[in-house]
C-alpha positions in Angstrom: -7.6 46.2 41.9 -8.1 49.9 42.2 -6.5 52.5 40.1 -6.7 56.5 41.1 -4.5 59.6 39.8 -3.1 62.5 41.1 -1.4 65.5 39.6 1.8 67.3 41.1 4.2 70.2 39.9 7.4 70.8 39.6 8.8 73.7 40.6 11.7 75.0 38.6 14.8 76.2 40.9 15.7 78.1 37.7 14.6 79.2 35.1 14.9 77.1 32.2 15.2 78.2 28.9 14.3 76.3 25.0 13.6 78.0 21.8 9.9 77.3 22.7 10.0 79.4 25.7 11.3 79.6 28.9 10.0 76.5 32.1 9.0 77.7 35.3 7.2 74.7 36.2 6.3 71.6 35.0 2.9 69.5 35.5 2.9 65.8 35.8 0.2 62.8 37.3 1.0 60.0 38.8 -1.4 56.7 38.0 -1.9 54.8 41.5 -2.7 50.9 41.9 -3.6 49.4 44.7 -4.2 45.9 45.7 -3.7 43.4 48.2 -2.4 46.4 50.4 0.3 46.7 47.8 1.0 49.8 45.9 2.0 50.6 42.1 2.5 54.3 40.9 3.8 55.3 37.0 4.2 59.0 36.6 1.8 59.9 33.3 4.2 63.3 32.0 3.2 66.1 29.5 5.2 68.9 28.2 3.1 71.6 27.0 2.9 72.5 24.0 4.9 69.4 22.1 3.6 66.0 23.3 0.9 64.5 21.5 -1.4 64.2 24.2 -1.4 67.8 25.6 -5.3 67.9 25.0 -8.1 69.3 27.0 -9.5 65.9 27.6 -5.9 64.8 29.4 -7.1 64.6 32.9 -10.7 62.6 31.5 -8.6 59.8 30.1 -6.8 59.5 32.9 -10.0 58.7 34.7 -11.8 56.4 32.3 -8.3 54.8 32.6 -8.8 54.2 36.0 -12.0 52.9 35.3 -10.9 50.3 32.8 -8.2 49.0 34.6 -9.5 45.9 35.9 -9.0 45.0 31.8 -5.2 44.6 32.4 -2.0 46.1 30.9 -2.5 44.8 27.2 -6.0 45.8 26.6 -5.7 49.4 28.3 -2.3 50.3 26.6 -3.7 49.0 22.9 -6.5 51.7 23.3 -3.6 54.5 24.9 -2.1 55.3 21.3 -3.2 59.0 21.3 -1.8 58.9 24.7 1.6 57.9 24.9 2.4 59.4 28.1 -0.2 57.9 29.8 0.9 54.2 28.0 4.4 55.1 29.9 2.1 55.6 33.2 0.3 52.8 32.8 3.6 50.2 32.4 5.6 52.1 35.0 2.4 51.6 37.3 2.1 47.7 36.5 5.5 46.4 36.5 5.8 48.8 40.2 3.1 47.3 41.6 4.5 43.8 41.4 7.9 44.4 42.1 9.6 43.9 45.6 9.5 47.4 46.5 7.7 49.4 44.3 10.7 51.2 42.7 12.9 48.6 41.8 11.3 47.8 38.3 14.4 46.5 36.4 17.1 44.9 39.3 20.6 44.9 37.9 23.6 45.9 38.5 22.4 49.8 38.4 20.2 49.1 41.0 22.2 46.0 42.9 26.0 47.6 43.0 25.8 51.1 41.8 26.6 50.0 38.0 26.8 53.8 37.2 25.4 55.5 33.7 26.9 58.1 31.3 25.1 61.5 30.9 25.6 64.4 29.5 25.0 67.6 31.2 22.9 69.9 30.2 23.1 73.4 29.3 19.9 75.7 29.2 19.6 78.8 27.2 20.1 82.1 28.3 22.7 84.8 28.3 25.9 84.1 27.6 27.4 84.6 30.7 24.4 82.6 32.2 25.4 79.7 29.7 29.0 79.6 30.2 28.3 79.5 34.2 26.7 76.5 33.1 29.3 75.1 31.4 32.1 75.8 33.9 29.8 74.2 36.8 29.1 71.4 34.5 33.2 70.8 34.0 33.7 71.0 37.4 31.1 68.5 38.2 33.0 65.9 35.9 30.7 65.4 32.7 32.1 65.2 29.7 29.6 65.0 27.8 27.8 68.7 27.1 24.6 68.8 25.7 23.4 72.6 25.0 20.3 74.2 24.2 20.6 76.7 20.9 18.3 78.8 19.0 16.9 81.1 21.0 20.0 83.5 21.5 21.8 85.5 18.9 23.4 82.4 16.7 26.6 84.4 16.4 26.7 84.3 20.4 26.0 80.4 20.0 28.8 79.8 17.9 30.6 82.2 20.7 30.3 80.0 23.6 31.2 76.7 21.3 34.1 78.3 20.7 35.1 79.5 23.7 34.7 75.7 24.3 36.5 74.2 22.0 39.5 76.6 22.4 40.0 75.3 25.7 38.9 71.4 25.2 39.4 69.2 22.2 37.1 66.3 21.3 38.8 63.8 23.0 38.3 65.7 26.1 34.6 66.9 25.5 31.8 65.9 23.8 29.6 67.9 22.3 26.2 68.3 21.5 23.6 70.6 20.8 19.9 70.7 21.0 18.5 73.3 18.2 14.5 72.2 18.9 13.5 72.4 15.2 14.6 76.1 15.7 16.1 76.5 12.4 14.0 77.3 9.1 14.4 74.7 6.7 15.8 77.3 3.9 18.8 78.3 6.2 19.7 75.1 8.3 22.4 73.5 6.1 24.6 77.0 6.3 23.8 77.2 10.5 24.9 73.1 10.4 28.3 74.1 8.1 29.0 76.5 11.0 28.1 74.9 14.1 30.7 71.6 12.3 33.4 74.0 12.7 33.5 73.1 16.4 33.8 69.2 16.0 30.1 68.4 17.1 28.9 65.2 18.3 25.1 65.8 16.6 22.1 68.4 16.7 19.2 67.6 17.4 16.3 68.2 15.3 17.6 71.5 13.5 14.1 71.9 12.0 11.0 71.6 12.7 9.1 68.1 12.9 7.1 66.8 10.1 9.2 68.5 7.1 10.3 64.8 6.1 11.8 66.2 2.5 13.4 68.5 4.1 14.8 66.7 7.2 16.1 64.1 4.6 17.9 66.3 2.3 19.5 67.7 5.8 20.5 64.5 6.6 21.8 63.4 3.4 23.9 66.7 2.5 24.9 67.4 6.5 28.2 68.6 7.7 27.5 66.8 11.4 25.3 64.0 12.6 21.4 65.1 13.0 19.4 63.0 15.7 15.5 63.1 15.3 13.8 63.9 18.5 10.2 65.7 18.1 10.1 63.9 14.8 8.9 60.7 16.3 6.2 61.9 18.4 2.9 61.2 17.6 4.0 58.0 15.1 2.8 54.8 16.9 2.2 52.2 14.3 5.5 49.9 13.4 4.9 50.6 9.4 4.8 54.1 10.1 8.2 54.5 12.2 9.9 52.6 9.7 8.8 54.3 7.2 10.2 57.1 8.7 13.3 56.5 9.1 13.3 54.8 5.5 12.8 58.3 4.0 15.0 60.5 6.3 17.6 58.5 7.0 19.0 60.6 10.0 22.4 59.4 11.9 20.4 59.0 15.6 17.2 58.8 17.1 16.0 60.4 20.6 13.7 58.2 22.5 11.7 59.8 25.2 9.5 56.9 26.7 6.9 59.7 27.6 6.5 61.3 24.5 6.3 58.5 22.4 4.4 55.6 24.6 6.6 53.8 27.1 8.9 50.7 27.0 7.6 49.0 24.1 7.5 51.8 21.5 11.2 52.6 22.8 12.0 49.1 22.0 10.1 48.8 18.9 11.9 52.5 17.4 15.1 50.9 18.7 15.1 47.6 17.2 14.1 49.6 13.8 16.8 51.8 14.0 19.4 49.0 14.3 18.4 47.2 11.3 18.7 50.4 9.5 22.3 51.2 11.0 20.7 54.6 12.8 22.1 55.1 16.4 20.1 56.2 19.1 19.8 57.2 23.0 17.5 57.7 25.6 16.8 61.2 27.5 14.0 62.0 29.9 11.3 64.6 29.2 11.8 66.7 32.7 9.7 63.8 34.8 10.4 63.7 38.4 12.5 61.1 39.9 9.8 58.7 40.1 9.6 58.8 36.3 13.2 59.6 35.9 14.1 56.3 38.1 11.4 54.2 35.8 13.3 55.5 32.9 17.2 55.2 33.9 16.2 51.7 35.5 15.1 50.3 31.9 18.1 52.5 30.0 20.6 50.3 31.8 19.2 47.2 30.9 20.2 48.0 27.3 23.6 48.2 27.3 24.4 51.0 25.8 28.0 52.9 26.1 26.6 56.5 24.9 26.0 59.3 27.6 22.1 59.2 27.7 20.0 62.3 28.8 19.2 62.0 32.3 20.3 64.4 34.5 17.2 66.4 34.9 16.4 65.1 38.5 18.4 68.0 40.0 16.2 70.5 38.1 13.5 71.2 41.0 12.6 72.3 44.2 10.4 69.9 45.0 11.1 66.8 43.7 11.3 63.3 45.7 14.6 62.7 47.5 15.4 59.1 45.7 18.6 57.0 45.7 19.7 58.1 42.3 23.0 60.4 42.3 24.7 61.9 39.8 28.2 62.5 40.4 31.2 62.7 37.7 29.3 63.1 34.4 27.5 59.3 35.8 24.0 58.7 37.2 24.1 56.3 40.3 21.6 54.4 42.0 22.8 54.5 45.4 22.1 51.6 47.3 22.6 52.9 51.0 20.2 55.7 50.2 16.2 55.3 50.3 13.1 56.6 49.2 11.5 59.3 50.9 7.8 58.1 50.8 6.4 60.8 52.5 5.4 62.9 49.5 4.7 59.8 47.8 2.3 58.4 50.9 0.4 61.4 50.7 -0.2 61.1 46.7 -1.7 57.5 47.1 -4.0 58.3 49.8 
């Protein structure tokens, strides 16, 4: 078996705006396998600045990965901890490599009959007029599910745009959510969370910074709307840890973003944690491409859950590789009479 990597951007077709700054582009690396003639690729993703693994020695242990890889799955992803998103490259890259045509990697009914997944759609700050153009594209495209980026705009102008939503929708017709990336300070959280419950929320997602447990727990036990944690889990890799985790916060979801926090089987291991403590959850994508995006949604399906999950991010670039997934009507498709374009892909592997 040989093993190689290769890194690509992504080209923003907009401007894309979080309380941690504004995305133009967006790196990535894909982890090639080759044997037999066959190909396996996993895409190995990093957001700057908040996964765990944005270090200056990325791209070396990407190499030595390569050069270990004869040791199999297990062995490589038990020494992957401090890097989760390669861990995610690695398993995308295995299970690819030996399935009938290198992206099917969980066949079901997604993938066999167009079996279609919830989303929500997803509204970037900016403006407000920009965000409301948003909004009124996302309505027309059928979602109705909203998931929207605050704390980087005036609040007051927040609140503005929720209720300019809300005055026109109820929460039968819309659900809401919103997406504060720990912009809040701890000290003023609970009076932005009274406020932002005025407009029937679904949840927020982490309203505070990560790793403020006291803090994020007192939210959580005195809050007006649901909190989900989302950068909170990042970096936590050991089962004792995660649980104790969400032993002491408590929160009413959990995010779980296979690259940030180490693939399929830290998904699965935060997930079967947060059932047994009656916490909810859903999955999102962390801006992959669709190869990455496909690896995700392919798995989502497989767990049978009826929440919009995160994953309409595909139609985000300029650049990204044509696929058979589809979103259309607030749903993400697999569409079976559409195929792969390889070409970009061909030239990665070789």
């Amino acid at each position: 078996m040989k093993a190689s990597y290769s890194k690509y951007n992504l080209n923003f077709k907009v401007p894309s705006g979080t309380s941690r700054g504004v995305l133009t582009r967006k790196e990535t690396w894909f982890l090639i396998l080759e044997e037999n003639g066959r190909y396996g690729i996993g895409e190995c993703g990093i957001l700057r600045g908040l996964s765990i693994d944005d270090v200056p020695e990325y791209e070396q242990r990407l190499a030595w990965t390569c050069g270990q890889i004869e040791k199999g799955e297990t062995a490589l992803l038990k020494k992957l901890n401090s890097f989760p998103s390669i861990q995610f490259g690695v398993e995308q890259a295995f299970l690819s490599l030996h399935s009938e045509d290198t992206f099917t990697l969980f066949p079901s009914d997604f993938t066999k009959k167009e079996a279609p997944i919830p989303i929500n759609g997803l509204i970037w700050m900016g403006d407000e007029a920009f965000m409301l153009s948003q909004l009124e594209q996302k309505l027309r495209d059928g979602f109705t599910c909203i998931k929207m980026k605050i704390g980087a705009i005036d609040f007051q102008k927040e609140l503005s745009i929720l209720k300019t939503i809300r005055s026109q929708f109820g929460p039968n017709q819309i659900e809401l959510r919103v997406d504060a990336n720990g912009a809040f300070g701890a000290e003023e959280a609970h009076i932005k969370l009274k406020q932002l419950s005025e407009f029937q929320i679904h949840s927020i997602e982490q309203p505070i910074k990560s790793q403020q447990w006291e803090s994020m727990a007192n939210l959580c036990a005195n809050t007006p709307l649901p909190i989900a944690l989302d950068e909170e889990l990042i970096g936590i890799s050991q089962a004792a840890e995660k649980e104790r985790l969400l032993q002491t916060i408590k929160p009413q979801f959990i995010i779980l973003k296979p690259s940030l926090v180490g693939g399929y089987a830290h998904c699965n291991e935060w997930i079967n944690l947060a059932e047994n403590n009656n916490i909810g959850w859903w999955v999102t994508s962390a801006l992959e491409s669709n190869i990455g995006l496909n690896a995700i949604a392919q798995w989502t399906y497989t767990l049978n859950s009826a929440m919009p999950q995160g994953l309409g991010t595909g139609g985000l670039f300029t650049n990204n590789f044509e696929c058979p997934l589809e979103v259309e009507h607030g749903n993400l498709y697999y569409r079976t009479y559409k195929e792969w374009n390889t070409t970009l892909i061909e030239n990665i592997c070789t």
